[in-house]
Each structure stands twice: as C-alpha cells, then as structure tokens.
C-alpha positions as a printed NumPy array, in Angstrom:
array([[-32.895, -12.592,  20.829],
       [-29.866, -14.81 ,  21.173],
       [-26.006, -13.152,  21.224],
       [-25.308, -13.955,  17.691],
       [-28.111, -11.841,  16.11 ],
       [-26.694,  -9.145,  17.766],
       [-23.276,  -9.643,  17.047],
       [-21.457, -10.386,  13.816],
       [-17.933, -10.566,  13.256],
       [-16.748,  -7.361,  11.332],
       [-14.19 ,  -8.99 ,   9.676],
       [-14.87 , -12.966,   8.558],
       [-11.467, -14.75 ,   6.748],
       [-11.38 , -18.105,   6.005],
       [ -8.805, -20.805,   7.95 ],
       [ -5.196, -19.692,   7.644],
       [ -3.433, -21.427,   4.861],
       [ -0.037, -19.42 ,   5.734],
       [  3.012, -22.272,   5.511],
       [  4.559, -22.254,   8.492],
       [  7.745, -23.481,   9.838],
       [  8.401, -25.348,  13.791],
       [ 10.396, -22.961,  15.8  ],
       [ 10.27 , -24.868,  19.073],
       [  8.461, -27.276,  21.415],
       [  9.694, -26.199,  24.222],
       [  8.598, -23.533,  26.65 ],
       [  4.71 , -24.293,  26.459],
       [  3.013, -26.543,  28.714],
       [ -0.26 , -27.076,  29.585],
       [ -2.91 , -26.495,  32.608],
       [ -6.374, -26.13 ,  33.747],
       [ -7.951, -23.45 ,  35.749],
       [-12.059, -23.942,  37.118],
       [-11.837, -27.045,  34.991],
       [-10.623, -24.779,  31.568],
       [ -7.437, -25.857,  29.405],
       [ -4.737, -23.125,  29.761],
       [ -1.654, -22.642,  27.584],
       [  1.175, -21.239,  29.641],
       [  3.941, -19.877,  27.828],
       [  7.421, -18.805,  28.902],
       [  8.161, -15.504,  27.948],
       [ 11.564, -16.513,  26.676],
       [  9.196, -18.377,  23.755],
       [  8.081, -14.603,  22.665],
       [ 11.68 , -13.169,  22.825],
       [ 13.093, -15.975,  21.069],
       [ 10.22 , -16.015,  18.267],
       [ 10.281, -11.803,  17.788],
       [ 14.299, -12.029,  17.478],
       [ 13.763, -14.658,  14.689],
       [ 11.184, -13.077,  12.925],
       [ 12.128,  -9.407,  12.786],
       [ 15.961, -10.902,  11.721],
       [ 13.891, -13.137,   8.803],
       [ 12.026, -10.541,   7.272],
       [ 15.098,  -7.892,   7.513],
       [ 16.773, -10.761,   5.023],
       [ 14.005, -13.032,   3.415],
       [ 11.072, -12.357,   1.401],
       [  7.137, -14.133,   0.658],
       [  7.143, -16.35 ,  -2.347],
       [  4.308, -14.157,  -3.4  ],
       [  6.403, -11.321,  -3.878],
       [  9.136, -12.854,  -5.456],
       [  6.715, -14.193,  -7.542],
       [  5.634, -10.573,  -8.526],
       [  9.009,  -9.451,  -9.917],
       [  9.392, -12.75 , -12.111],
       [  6.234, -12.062, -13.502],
       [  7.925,  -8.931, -14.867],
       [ 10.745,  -9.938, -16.118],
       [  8.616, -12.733, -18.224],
       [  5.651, -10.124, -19.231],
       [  6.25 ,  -8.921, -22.677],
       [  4.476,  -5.638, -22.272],
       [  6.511,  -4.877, -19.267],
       [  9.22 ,  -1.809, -20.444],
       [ 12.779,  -1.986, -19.842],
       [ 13.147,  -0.223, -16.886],
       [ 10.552,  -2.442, -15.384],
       [ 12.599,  -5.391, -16.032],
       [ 15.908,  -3.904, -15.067],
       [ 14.246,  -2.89 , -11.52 ],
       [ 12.602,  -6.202, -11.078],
       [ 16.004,  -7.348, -11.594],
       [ 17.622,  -5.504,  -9.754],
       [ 15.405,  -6.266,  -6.566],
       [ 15.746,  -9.558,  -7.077],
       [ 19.535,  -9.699,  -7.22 ],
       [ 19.303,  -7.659,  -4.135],
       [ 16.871, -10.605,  -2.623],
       [ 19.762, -13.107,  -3.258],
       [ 22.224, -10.894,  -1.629],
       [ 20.217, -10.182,   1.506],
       [ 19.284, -13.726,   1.538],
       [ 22.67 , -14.51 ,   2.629],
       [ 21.584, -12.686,   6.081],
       [ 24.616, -10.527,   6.208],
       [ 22.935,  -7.446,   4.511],
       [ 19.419,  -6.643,   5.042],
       [ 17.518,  -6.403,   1.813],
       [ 16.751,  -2.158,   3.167],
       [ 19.271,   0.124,   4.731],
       [ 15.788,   1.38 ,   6.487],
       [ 15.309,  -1.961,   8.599],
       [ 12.417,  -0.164,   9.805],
       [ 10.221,   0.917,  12.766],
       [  8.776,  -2.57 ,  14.626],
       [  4.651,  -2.972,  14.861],
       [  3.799,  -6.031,  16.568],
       [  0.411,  -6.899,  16.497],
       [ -0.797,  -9.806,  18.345],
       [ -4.6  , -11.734,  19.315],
       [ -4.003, -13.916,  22.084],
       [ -6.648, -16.17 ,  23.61 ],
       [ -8.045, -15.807,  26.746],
       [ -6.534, -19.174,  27.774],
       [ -3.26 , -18.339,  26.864],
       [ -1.219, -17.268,  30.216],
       [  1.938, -15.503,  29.608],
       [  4.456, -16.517,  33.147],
       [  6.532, -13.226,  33.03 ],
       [  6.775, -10.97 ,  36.358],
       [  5.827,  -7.457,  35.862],
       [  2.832,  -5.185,  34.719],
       [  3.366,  -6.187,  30.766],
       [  5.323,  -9.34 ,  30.776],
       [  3.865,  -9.981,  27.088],
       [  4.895,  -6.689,  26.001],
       [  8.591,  -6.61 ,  27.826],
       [  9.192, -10.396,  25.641],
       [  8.552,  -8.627,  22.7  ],
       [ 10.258,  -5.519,  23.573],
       [ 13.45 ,  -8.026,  24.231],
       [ 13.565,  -9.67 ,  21.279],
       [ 12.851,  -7.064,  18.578],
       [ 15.589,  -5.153,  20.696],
       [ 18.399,  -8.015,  20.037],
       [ 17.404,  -8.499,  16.521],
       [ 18.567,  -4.872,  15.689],
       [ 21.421,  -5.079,  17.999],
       [ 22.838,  -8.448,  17.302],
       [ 22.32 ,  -7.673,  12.991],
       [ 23.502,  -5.437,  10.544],
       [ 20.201,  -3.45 ,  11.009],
       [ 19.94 ,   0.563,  11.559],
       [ 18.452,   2.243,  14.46 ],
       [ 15.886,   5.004,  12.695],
       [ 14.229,   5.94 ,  16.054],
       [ 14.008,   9.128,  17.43 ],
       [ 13.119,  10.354,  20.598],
       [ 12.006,  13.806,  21.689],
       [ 13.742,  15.539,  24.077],
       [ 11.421,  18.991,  23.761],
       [  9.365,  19.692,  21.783],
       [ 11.424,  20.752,  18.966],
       [ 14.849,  19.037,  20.13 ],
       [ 14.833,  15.195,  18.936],
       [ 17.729,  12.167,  19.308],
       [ 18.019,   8.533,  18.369],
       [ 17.292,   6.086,  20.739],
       [ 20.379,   4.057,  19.558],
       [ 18.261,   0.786,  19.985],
       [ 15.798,   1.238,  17.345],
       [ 13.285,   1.024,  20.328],
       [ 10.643,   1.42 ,  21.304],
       [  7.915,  -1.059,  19.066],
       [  4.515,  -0.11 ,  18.126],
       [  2.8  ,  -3.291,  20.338],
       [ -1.403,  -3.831,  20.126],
       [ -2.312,  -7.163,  21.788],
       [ -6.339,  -8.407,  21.067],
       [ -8.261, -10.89 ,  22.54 ],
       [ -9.102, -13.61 ,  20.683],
       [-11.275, -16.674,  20.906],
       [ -8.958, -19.181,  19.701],
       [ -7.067, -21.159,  22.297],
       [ -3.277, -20.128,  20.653],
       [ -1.59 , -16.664,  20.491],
       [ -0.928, -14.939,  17.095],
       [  1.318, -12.413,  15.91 ],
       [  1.549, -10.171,  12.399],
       [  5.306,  -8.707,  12.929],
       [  6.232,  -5.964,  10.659],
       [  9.335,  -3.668,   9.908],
       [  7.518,  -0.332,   8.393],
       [  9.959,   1.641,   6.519],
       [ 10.048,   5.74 ,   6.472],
       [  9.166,   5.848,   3.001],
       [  6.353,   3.147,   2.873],
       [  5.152,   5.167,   6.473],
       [  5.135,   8.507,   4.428],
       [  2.342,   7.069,   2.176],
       [ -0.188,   6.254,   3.869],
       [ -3.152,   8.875,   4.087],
       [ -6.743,   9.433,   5.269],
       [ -9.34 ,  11.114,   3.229],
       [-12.579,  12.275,   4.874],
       [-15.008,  12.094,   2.2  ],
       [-18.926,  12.063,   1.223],
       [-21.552,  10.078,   0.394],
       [-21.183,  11.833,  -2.903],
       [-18.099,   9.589,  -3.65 ],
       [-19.745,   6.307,  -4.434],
       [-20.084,   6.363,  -7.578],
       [-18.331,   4.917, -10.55 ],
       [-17.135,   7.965, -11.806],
       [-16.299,  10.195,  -8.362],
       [-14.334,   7.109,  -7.308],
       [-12.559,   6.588, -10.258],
       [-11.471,   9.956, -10.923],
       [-10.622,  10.277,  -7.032],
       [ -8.274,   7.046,  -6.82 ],
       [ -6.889,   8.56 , -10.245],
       [ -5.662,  11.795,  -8.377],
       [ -4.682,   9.418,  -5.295],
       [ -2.28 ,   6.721,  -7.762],
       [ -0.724,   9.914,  -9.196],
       [ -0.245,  11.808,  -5.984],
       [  1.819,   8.448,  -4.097],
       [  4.884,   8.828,  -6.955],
       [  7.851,   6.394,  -6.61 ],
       [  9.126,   7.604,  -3.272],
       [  8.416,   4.394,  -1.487],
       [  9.84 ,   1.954,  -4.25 ],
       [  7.146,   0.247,  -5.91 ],
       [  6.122,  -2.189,  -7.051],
       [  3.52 ,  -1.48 ,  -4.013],
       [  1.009,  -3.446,  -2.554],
       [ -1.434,  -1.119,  -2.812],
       [ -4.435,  -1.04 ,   0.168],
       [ -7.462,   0.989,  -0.54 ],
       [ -9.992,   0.861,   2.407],
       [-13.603,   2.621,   1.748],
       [-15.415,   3.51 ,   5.291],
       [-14.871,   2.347,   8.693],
       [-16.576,   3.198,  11.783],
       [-13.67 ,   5.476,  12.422],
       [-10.459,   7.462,  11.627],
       [ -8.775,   4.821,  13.384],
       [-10.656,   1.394,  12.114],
       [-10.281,   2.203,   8.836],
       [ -6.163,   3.061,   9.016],
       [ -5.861,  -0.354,  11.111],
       [ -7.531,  -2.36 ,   8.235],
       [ -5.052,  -0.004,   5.398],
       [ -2.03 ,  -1.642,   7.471],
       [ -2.975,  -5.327,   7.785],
       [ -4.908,  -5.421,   3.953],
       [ -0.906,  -3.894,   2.761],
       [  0.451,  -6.9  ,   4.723],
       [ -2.203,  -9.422,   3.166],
       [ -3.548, -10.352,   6.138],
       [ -7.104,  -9.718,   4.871],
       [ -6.923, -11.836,   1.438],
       [ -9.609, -14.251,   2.502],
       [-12.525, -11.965,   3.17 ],
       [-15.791, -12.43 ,   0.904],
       [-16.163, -10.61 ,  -2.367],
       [-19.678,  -9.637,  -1.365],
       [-21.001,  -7.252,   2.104],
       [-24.145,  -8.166,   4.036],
       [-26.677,  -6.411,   6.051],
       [-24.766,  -6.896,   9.212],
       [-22.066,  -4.492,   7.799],
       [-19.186,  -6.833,   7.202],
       [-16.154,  -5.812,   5.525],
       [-15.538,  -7.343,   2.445],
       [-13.408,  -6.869,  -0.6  ],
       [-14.284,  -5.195,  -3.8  ],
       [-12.779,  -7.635,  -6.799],
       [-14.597,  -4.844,  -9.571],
       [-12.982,  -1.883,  -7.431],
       [ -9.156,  -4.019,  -7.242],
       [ -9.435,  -4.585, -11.354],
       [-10.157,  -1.044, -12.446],
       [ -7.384,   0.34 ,  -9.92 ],
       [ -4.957,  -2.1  , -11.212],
       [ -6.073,  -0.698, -14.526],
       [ -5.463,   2.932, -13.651],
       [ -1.655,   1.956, -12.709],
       [ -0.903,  -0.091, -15.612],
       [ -1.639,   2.447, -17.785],
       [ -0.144,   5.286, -15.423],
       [  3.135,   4.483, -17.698],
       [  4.887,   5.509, -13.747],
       [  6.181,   1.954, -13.716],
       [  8.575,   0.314, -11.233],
       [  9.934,   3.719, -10.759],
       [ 11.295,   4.601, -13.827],
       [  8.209,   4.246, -16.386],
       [  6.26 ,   1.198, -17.897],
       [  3.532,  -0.794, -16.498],
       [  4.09 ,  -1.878, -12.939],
       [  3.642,   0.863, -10.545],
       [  1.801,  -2.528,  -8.636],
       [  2.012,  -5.622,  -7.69 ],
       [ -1.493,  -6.211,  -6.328],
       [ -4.313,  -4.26 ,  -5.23 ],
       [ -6.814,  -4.7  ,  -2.088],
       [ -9.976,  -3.153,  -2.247],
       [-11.947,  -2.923,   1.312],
       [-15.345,  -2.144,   1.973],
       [-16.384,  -1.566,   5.649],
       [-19.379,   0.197,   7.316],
       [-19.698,   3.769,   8.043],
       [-22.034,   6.754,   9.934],
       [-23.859,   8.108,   7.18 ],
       [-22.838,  11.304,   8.01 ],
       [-18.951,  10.233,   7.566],
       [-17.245,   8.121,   4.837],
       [-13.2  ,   8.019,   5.554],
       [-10.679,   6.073,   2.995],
       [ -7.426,   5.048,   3.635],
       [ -4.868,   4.526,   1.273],
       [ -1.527,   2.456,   2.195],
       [  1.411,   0.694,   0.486],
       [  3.518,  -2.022,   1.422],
       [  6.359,  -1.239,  -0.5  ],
       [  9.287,  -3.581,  -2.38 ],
       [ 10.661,  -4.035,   1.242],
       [  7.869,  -5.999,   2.007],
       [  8.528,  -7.089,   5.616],
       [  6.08 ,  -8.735,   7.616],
       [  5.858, -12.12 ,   8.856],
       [  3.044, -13.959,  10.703],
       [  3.911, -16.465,  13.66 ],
       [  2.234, -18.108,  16.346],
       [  2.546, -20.337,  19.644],
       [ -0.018, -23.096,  19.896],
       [  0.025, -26.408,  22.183],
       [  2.22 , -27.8  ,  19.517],
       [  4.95 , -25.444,  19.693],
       [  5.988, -22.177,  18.167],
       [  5.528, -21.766,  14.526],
       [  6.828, -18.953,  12.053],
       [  5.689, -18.51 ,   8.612],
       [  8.158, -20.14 ,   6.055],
       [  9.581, -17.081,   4.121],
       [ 11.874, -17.868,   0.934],
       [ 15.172, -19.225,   1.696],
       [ 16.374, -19.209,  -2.175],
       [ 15.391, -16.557,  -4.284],
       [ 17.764, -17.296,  -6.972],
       [ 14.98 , -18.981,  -8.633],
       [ 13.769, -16.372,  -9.884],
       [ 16.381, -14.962, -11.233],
       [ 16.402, -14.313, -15.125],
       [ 18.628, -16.615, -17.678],
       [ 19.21 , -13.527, -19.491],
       [ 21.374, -11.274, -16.979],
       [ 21.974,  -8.332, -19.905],
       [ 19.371,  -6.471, -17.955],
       [ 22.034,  -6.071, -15.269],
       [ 24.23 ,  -4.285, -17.719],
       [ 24.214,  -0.635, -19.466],
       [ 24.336,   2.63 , -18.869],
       [ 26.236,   5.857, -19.697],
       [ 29.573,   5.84 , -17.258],
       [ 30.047,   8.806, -14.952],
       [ 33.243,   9.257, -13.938],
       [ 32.897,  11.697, -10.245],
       [ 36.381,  12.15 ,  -9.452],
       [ 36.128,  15.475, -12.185],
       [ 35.551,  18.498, -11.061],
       [ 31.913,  19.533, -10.155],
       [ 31.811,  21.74 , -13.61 ],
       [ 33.164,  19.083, -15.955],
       [ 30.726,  16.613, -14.361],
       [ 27.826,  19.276, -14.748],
       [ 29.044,  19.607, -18.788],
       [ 28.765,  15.732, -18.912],
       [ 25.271,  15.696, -17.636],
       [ 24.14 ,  18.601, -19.885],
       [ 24.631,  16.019, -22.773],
       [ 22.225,  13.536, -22.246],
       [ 18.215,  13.562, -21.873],
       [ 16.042,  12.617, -18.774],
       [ 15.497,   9.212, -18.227],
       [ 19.16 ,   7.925, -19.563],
       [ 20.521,   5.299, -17.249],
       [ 24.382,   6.212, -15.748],
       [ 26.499,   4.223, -14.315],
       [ 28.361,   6.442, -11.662],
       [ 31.85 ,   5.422, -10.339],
       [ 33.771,   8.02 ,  -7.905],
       [ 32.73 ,   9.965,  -4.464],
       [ 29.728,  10.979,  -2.974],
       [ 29.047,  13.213,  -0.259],
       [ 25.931,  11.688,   1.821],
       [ 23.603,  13.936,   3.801],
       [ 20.286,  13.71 ,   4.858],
       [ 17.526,  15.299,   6.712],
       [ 18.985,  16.022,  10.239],
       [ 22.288,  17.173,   8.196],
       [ 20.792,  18.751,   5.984],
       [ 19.043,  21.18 ,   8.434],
       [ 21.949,  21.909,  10.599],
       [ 24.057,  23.209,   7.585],
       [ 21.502,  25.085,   6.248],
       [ 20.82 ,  26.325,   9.881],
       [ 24.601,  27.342,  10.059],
       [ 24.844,  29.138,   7.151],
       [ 22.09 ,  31.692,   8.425],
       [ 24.758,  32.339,  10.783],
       [ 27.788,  32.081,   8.807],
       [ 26.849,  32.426,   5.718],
       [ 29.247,  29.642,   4.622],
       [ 28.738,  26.27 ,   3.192],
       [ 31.181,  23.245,   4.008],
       [ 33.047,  22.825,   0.471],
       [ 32.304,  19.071,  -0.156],
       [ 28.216,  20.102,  -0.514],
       [ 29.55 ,  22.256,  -3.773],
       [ 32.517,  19.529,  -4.675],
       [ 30.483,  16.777,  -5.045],
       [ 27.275,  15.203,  -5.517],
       [ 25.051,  14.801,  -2.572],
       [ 23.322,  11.382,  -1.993],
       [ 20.508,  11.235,  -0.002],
       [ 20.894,   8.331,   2.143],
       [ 21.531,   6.703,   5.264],
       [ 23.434,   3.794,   6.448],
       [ 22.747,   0.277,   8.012],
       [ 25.412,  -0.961,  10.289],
       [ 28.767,  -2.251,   8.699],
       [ 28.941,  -6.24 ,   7.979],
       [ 32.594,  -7.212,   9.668],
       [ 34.445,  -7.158,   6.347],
       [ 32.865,  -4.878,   3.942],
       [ 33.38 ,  -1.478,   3.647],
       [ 29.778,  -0.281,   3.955],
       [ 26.531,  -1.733,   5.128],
       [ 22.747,  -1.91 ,   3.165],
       [ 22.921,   1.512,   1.57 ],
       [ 20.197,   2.555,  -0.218],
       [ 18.451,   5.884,  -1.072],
       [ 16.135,   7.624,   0.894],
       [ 13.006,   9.816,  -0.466],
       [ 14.336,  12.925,  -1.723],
       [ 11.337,  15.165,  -1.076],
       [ 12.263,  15.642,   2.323],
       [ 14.794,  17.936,   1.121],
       [ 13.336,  19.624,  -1.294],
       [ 12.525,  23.002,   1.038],
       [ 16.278,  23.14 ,   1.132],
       [ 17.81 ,  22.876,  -2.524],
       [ 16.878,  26.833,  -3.646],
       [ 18.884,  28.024,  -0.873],
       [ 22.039,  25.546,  -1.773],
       [ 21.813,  25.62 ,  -5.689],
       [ 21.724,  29.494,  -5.544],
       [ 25.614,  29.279,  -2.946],
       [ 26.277,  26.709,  -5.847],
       [ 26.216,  23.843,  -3.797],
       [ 24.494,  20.322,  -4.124],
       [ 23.871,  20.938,  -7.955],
       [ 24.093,  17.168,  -8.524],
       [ 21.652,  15.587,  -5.965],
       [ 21.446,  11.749,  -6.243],
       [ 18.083,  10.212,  -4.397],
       [ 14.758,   8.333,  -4.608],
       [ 11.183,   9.009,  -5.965],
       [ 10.41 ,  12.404,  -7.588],
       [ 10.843,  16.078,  -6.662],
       [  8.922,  19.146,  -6.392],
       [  8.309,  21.84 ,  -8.898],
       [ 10.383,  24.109,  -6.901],
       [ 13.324,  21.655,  -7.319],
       [ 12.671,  21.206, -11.001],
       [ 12.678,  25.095, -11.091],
       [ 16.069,  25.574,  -8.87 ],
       [ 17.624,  23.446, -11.169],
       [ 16.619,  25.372, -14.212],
       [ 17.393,  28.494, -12.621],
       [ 20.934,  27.644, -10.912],
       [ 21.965,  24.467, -13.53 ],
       [ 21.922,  21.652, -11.359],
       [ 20.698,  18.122, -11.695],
       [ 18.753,  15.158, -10.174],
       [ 19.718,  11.595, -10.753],
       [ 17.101,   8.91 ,  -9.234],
       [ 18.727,   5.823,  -7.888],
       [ 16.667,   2.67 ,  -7.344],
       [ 14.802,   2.524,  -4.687],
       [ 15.048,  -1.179,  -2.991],
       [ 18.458,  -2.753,  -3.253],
       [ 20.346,  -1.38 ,  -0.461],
       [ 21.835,  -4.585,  -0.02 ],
       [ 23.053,  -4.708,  -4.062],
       [ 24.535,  -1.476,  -4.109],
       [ 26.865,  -1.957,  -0.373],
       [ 28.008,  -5.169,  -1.282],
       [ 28.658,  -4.345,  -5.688],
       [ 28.449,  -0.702,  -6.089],
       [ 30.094,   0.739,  -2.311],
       [ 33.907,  -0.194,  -1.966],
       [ 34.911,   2.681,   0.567],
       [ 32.826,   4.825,   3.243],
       [ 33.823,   7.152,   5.684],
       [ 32.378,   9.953,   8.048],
       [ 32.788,  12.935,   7.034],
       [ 30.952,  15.524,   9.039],
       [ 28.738,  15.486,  12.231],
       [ 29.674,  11.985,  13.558],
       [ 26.939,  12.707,  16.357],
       [ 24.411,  12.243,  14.279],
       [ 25.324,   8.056,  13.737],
       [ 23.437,   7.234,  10.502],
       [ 22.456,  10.533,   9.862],
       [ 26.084,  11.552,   9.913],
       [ 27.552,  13.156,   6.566],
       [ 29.723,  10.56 ,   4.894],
       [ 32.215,  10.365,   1.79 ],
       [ 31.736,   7.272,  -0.025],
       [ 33.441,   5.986,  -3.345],
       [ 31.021,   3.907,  -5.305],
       [ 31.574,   1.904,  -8.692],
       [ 29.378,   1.478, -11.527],
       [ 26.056,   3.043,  -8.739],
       [ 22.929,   2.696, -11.162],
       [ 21.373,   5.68 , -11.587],
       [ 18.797,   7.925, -13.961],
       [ 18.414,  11.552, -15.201],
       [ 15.313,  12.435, -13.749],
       [ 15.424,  16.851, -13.487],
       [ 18.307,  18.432, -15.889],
       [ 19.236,  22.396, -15.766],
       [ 16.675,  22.811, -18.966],
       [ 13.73 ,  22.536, -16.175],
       [ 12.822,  19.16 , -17.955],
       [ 11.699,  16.291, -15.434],
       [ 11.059,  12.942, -16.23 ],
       [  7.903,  12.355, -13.779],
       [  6.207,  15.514, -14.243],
       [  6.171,  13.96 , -17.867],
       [  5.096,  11.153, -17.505],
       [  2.125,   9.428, -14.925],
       [ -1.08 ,  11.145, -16.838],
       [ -2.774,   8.034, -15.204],
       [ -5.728,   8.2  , -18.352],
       [ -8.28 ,   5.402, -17.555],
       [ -8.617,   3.961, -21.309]])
C-alpha cells in the first residue's frame, strides 16, 4: 500500500483567498541545505509582524463583519434594538478605527497559532527563538497602545496578581508542508472565553430531533453575556476532548470556511450546510436578538462534522463575539504579508442616524432613593440615557469588600450611594479622560448581590448580558434594579459617554481598581426591576417554527 491510502488529511480547505497586505521584504533571505531551498527568517520579522497585527485587530475589523451589522440596519424584519446595537457597534468601529481607542476595553488574552514549514529556519539564539519573537511583539503591542493588561498570575493556589504585561501568550507552532510560515493571531476576550463549552454526548444524539432540541437548550443557555451578534461554532465529534475544542476556536475565527459540505470514508471533517440553516433558524426566532431582543442573536453559523470512537461523541460549542479579533499573516520568500483588515468603516454607517438617539434621561447626581422612585416608573426593556456618577467595581473588588464586611460588618458608602458598573478599564489615551470602557459580564457577580442588596447597597447595578434568578429575586425582595449596557462599544462610550474618571478605592488592583466616573447620556436598558420582572427570562423561548 502506498502512504497516501493510509493517510488522509483530516481537515482539506481550499487555496487561501484571504486579501492580504505587504508588510516587508526585508529580513528573509534564502538558502539551501543537502541541496533543499531554506527560508531563513530574522526573528525581528516575527516581532515586528505580531506587534502589527495584535495593534490592527485591537482597532480594525474584517469586511465580513462589518458587513454583518449593515445587513441589519437594512433588514426590515430586524427590531429596533437590533438596529440601534448594530449601530452602535459600528459607530464604535469608526471610533476605534482611529487607533487611539481599541474597539474593547478587554483587548484580550493573545493565542498565536502558527504552521511553519520544515524549510523555514527561524535565526534567533535560544531554546524557542520562534516563540521569544512572538512573545516580544505581542508584549509591545499592549505596552506601546491603549490596551489593558487582563492577565493574572498565581502566586498560590488561591492568591492571584496581574502580570502587568498582559503576558504570557497562548503559542502552538505546527509543522506544515508548505515552504512559508503561517500565523492565525487572536485577542480572546473574557466574555467570548466564558462561552465556550464541551458536551460529552451519545450516539443517541444524531438525530434530527435529539440534535435539534439539544442545540435549542445550548442557543438559550449562551445569553448575551459575550455581545452578540456571535459567530457561532458548533463542532460534532473529534477524536478527542482536545481536537474537537481546537477546531471550535479556529471554525469561530473562520479559518475553516472552505471545507467540503460532504464527509468521506476516510473520516474528514466537513461542514454541515443543513445543520448551519436550521441553527440559524433556532436564533432568529429566539427573539434574544443583538442583546436586547429581535432577530440577530447571529451573524453566521459553522457547523463541523469530524470523526469519533464509537464509544465517545464530544461537541463543542464556541463564539467569536462582536469583538471579533483575529487576523491571519504570513512570511513567504516574497516578504511578510498581513491580512488587509478595514481601514474605513464609515461605510457602513446608516444615512439615517435617529437610531443613535432616544431614551428616557437619568439624571444620577439624585440621591440613591429618588433615583430608585425614577426607575420604579418605567417597564423592562425601556432604553435610558444615564448622565451623572458611577461607582465601578468588579470581580477582584467585589470579593475583597464583601470579604471585609465578614469582618467589619461595614460597607464603603459609595456601593449604597451610587450605582455600581461592572467594568474595567483600558489604559487612558493622552488627552481623554478615560480609556475603552465597556461593560463586563455581570454574572460573575451575581453570588454577591443578596448579601449587598439586603446592607442596601448596589441596588442599581449597571452591566452586560443577563442575570441569575437569584438576582432577579434579590431585587424583588430588597427593591433594586439592573440596567444592561451594550455590550461592544467600549471605545463609543470613553470617547462620547465618559468625560471624568477617577480611582476611587483599591488602587492596587490597576484595572480592577474601584473607580468614580461621571458619564453623559451612557445608553442603557431596564433589564430586572424591584417587581421581580426580567426582560430575558421573558423572552428567548427559542421555539423552532
């Protein structure tokens, strides 16, 4: 038997049609070795190119995804909160666009994946020269930009701290046959991280039905935490745990777009175009929406199919959320190349800019009861427009109060002055008051908000995605309320919405510190009131029509 009817690529994608731009010439040059070409390349080439490319996709965006949130705005069965988020994200693409705020306050944690041929010799001195260029250059393109540093490492077991770099990068290098070396670069956000799952399943699942009432439960179980629109990834086997997650992360990214519609004996993954229509089906009639109800809870759908033992079947489910960061380069004998992101979003802006407009004002320089009275008026899902001070906490904050007031029994009086917004900073642009400061998913802080509401603090929480029964039942029982902000336009909301910031409270803590900020017509919806009404738990029946 010859080699190729034993082996058979597991994964089979036609010839990249990415559009990429020339970096460089220089810094490649060309050998032989026992008569073989061989691509040398200066590891300067791979600092310079992951610098470039993790500062692009902190700032720029795919044409395809762009694309995604004009189709919105023109669809005339999208609802109005679809089109005012769509909008919204895209005004935030023209901001970040500018490259002074990133488009996420979570610039993310780095995953460089790369397949480099065997004739492709890397010059560097060390163990891991390849993985030290990469390590460099992701490492100035959070220092040198307005990016945050989200990584923490352990110090015990229990006892945590940031890096202060946003190092160190998730780095997997393959072989590959080709005679150039590729790279898929991607910033992975906390919230897009937090939905991605494995199922261990049976045989018993494939079926129309099992599977369809199975991804049904799955759609309705992701909720808006990670700001959709998502690219949604579904992957159905793998020979293990850990094939099956890989191909979740690179069929979020798009990198597996090209495979066939159709498997083979040989056990080639392919993708499912029935499978990607009816789960695109499920969503649009999910009435979740782009966050706030209506018809895009996605942008797109991939449906993988891989082998499996047939005593295992694992799926993987995964998201690449309205962040959307990746970016595909490589260095060839022609020079370095990038992939050509959008430079001008503005394009696809609306004509019609009264989506940008509306909402109930919310004046927060009251006192906390007159502001709870003004709430009490209005039903879930009105839109506000907030303008006065926050108080911003998050997770690490969060616990250490709550940790102190076991001791104390005392809570700092700015958690029961004013509303708390869940949220996190990116560095400050020289300039402007504040940098990229969106919200962060509020569910990590749900185990917390009994404890609070009942010592009458944080009764106006302001955050991203839904909440827990237990929240919706603390705010019943002690009158407090949740407003969901949009998840996505950090960069919108520092540079309109943000006009002073300061720190407040546990400085040590650097983005995770507790911060005053005065914002100015902040966007914002009623999503839990004191009645023990919630807008999700509502809504996102998912019923396959």
């Amino acid at each position: 038997m010859t080699s190729s009817q034993y082996y058979h690529p597991p994964f089979v994608t036609a010839p990249d049609q990415t559009q990429y731009r020339l970096m460089s010439t220089e810094g490649i040059t060309s050998d032989t070795f026992k008569g073989r070409a061989i691509l040398l390349v200066d590891p300067k080439i791979i600092t310079h190119l992951m610098t470039r490319a993790f500062t692009d996709m902190s700032h720029l965006f795919r044409k395809d995804h762009l694309e995604g949130f004009h189709k919105i705005l023109q669809d005339p069965e999208a609802s109005d909160n679809d089109r005012y988020v769509a909008d919204e994200l895209l005004r935030n693409a023209v901001i970040a666009s500018q490259r002074v705020f990133p488009s996420c306050q979570d610039t993310g944690t780095a995953i460089v994946m790369g397949w480099k041929g065997s004739g492709v010799w890397v010059e560097g001195k060390g163990d891991y020269p390849d993985q030290e260029a990469i390590t460099r250059g992701v490492f100035r393109a959070y220092q040198d930009g307005n990016l945050r540093f989200s990584q923490m490492a352990p110090l015990s077991m229990y006892e945590e701290k940031n890096t202060g770099s946003n190092l160190p990068v998730d780095i997997k290098i393959y072989a590959s046959h080709k005679e150039e070396y590729q790279f898929l670069t991607i910033a992975k956000g906390g919230g897009s991280a937090n939905k991605t799952f494995l199922f261990q399943k049976t045989r018993a699942l494939l079926n129309q039905k099992n599977m369809t009432d199975f991804l049904t439960t799955v759609l309705k179980s992701l909720g808006t935490a990670a700001c959709p629109p998502y690219h949604l990834a579904v992957v159905i086997g793998g020979l293990s745990a850990e094939q099956n997650l890989q191909t979740v992360k690179l069929a979020s990214c798009r990198y597996y777009d090209s495979l066939p519609w159709q498997g083979n004996q040989h056990g080639q993954a392919f993708r499912c175009q029935e499978l990607e229509k009816q789960i695109a089906h499920i969503a649009y009639h999910s009435d979740i929406g782009a966050q706030f109800g209506g018809k895009y809870f996605l942008h797109s759908v991939r449906a993988l199919r891989l082998p499996r033992h047939a005593a295992s079947l694992v799926v993987g489910i995964g998201v690449s959320c309205s962040a959307d960061r990746q970016v595909l380069a490589k260095i060839t004998r022609d020079g370095t190349f990038i992939e050509d992101l959008e430079e001008d979003p503005s394009q696809y802006l609306p004509q019609n800019r009264s989506l940008a407009n509306g909402g109930v004002t919310i004046n927060l320089e009251r006192p906390m009861a007159e502001i709870l009275q003004t709430l009490s008026q209005y039903p879930v899902g009105t839109r506000f427009m907030l303008s006065g001070p926050l108080v911003v906490a998050r997770d690490m904050a969060h616990a250490l109060i709550c940790q102190k007031f076991t001791e104390s029994k005392e809570l700092p009086s700015y958690f029961k002055d004013h509303p708390i917004y869940y949220a996190g900073p990116a560095k400050t642009p020289q300039g402007f008051p504040s940098g990229s400061f969106g919200p962060t998913t509020s569910q990590r802080m749900d185990s917390y908000v009994p404890l609070l509401q009942k010592e009458g603090a944080s009764l106006v929480m302001l955050g991203k995605g839904n909440r827990s029964q237990m929240v919706v039942d603390s705010c019943q029982r002690h009158h407090g309320f949740y407003l969901g902000s949009i998840g996505g336009p950090a960069a919108r909301l520092a540079k309109d919405c943000i006009i002073f910031k300061e720190v407040l409270d546990y400085q040590e803590l650097g983005m995770e510190a507790v911060w005053r900020i005065i914002v100015k017509d902040f966007p914002a919806f009623l999503i839990t009131n004191n009645q023990g009404h919630d807008f999700f738990l509502n809504r996102g029946s998912l019923a396959v029509e």
